[in-house]
N, C-alpha and C positions, 0 to 999 in steps of 0.2 A: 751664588744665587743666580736664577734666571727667571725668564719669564714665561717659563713653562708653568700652567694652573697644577696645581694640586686641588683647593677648592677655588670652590664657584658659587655662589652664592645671589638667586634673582627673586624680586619681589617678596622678600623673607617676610610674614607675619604672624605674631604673638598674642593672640588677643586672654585675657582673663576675665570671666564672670565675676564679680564680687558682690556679695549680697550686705543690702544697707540696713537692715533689717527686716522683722519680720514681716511687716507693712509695707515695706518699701519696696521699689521697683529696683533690680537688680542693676548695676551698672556694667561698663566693661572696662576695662583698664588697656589700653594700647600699649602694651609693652615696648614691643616690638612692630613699626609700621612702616610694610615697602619698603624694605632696605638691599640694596644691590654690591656686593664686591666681589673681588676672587683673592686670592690666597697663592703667591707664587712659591714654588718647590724649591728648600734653602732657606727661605727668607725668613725675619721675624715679622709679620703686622702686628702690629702696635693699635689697640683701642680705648681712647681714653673721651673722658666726662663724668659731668655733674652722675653724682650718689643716684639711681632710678633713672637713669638716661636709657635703660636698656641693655646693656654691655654684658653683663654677665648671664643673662636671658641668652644673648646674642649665642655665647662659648655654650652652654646647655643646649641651644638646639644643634648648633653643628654636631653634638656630641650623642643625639637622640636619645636627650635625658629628658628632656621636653619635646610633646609634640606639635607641631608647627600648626598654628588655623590655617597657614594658606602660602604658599612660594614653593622653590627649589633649594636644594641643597646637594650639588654633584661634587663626591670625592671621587676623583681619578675620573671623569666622564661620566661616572655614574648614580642616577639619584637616588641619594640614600633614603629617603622618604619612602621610596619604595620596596622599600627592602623587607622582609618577613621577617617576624623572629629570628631565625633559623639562618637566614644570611647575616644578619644583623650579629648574631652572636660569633658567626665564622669570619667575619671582617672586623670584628671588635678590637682585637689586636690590632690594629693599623692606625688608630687614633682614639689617644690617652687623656687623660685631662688630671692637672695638678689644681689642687681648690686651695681656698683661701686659709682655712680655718686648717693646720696642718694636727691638731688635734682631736679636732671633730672629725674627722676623715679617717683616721686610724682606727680599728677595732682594738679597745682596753685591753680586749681579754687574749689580744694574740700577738706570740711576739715578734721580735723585728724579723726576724728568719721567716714566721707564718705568714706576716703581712708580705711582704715582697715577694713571695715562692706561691701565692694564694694563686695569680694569675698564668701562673708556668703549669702548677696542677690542671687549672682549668684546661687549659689546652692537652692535655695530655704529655707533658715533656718529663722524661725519665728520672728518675729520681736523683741518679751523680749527676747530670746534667743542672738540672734544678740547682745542685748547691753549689755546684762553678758556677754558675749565671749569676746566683745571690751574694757569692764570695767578690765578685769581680763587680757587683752593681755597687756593694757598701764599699768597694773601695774608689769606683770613681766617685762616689757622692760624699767622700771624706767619713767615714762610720768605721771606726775600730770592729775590724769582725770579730774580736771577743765580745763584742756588745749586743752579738745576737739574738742571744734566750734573752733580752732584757724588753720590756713592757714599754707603753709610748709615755707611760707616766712618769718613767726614771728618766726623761732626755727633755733641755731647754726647745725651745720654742723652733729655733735654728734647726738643729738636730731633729726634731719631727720632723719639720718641712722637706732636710735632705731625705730621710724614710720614705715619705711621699713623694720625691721626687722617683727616687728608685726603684719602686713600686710601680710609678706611671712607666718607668723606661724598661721593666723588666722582659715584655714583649716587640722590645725595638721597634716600638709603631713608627710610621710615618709622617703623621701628625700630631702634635700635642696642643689644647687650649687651656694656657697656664691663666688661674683665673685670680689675680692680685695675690700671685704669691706669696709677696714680700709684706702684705698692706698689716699682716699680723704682727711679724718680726720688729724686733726692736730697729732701731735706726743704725746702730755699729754693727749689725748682723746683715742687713739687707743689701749694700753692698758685697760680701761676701755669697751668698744667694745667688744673689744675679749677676756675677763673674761666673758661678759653677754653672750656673743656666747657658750659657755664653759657652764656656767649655764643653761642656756635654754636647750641645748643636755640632759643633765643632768636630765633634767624636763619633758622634752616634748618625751625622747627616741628619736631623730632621727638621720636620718643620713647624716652626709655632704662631700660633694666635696669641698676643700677649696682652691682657685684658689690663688697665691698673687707670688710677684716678693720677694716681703722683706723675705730674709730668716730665721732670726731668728727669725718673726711671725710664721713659717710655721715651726719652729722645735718646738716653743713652742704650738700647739695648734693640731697637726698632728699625727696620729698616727703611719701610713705609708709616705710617700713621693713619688712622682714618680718627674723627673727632665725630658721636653722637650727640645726640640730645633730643631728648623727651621723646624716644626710641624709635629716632632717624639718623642717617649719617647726612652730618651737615658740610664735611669736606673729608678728602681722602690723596694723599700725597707722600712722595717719598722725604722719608724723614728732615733732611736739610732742606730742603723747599719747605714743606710747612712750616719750621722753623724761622727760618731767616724770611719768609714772605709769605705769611697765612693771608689768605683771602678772605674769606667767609668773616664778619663782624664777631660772631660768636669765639672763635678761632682766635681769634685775635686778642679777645679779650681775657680769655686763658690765657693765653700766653702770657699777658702783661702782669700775669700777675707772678710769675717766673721772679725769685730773689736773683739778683744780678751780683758774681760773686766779687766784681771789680767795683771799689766804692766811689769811684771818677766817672764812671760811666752810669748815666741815669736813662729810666726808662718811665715812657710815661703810662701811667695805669688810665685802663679804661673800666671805670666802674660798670656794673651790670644795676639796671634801677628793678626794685619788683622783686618778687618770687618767681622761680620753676612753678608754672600751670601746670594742675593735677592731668597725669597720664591720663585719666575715667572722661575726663572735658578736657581734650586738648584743645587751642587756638584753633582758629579755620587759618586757610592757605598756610603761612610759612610759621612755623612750631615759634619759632624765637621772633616773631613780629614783637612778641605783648614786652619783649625788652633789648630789642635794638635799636641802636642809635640812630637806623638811619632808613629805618621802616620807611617804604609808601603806603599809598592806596593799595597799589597791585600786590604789593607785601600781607597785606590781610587777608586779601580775598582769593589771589589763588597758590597755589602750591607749586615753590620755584626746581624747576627738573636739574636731577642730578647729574651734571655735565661738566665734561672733560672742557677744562679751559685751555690748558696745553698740555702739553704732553703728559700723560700719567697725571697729572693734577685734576681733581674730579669739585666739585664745588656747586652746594646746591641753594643757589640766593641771586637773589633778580638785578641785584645793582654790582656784580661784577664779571 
């Protein structure tokens, strides 16, 4: 890994209309608000948070499967935002996205050979070529190539997902944003998953956005971490630093609630009091005021800036 960018990612936002009914005045939902990081070449980021924090908004726009209300988004130097159709489709190849639901993502009606070879057609790549690329993809993704002509409804939950990952790596992109891969898979499955995600990096060189709620997947496979909420990033850090010393209250309080596998060693839990405030009415100044422990005045009222405390460590709250 280095710290050469691949993304870049400033002032990123999401906003969605939602209508409250027929009478009612429309609201907006802040998906996604001001959110700034980059994405080093090699490396995994790791983005984790509460269920509606934004995160997988997040993986959709870098992906331009969603259109952004407002920021930048530069792959390789350059803004993809601005990109036409027509470019968009000729750099498509270069950054993949593996989704959650490895079943809903599969077309029923095509089988493992069509799914994986759909994106080799696209581009134009010759047809013996297509089925070395498809022969050699089921086999780093563990998939018996006799299992080819076979449908995504003949294969466990696990075995979709490798499908889908193969599919995503079939044009050797650059970037991939794996969006809670595992969050489907059974629990004996999901470690095996995400060792071949591991592998594959390892093989294919690229680079990932790795979205997931679960956080000791996201300590173990991460190299940075950044941690949202209520679709802001409230700290951003290389993995064993947020780990062993989060700053951010919020941060912290995740953490604690981490099962500690050693029964001698305790950890003391910092309860969260309250509910997640609806994205449509966020808090004014700092999103997590209405449930941290250690709110001010200045805490309410303005909006604490997202700043590097030392090195690579990025952290956006007024009392550290």
């Amino acid at each position: 890994m280095t710290t050469e960018e691949i993304v870049r990612v400033e002032g990123l936002k999401k906003y969605f209309n939602v209508s409250n009914g027929l009478f009612k005045k429309k609201s907006t939902v802040k998906a996604v608000d001001d959110i700034s990081f980059s994405v080093h070449k090699g490396e995994t980021l790791g983005i984790v948070g509460e269920s509606g924090c934004g995160k997988s908004t997040t993986g959709r726009l870098l992906m331009r499967l969603l259109d952004a209300t407002e920021g930048s988004i530069y792959f390789e130097g350059e803004n993809i935002l601005d990109w036409d159709k027509k470019e968009l489709k000729k750099r498509r190849r270069d950054f993949q996205m593996i989704f959650q639901d490895p079943f809903a993502s599969l077309n029923p009606r095509m089988t493992v050979m069509d799914i994986i070879e759909e994106p080799l057609v696209t581009v134009g790549m010759p047809k013996k070529e297509r089925k070395g690329r498809v022969h050699k993809l089921l086999k780093d993704v563990g998939i018996p190539e006799s299992y080819k002509d076979r449908y995504p409804h003949e294969f466990s939950g696990g075995q979709r997902q490798r499908i889908g990952i193969a599919r995503a790596l079939a044009l050797k992109p650059k970037f991939i944003v794996a969006d809670e891969p595992v969050a489907a898979l059974d629990v004996s499955i999901q470690a095996q998953v995400i060792n071949l995600l591991m592998d594959l990096q390892e093989e294919y060189n690229f680079t990932y956005l790795f979205i997931a709620h679960d956080l000791s997947v996201v300590q173990y496979i991460s190299d940075r971490v950044g941690v949202m909420y209520l679709g802001q990033m409230m700290e951003l850090a290389e993995s064993d630093d947020l780990y062993d010393e989060p700053l951010h209250p919020y941060t912290q309080a995740l953490l604690s609630s981490i099962p500690v596998p050693d029964i001698h060693v305790k950890r003391e839990r910092i309860p969260l009091e309250g509910e997640v405030p609806s994205p449509d009415n966020p808090p004014s100044g700092c999103r997590f005021h209405t449930r941290c422990p250690i709110a001010t005045e200045q805490c309410r009222r303005e909006v604490p800036a997202f700043r590097e405390i030392k090195n690579g460590h990025y952290v956006a709250c007024h009392e550290v």
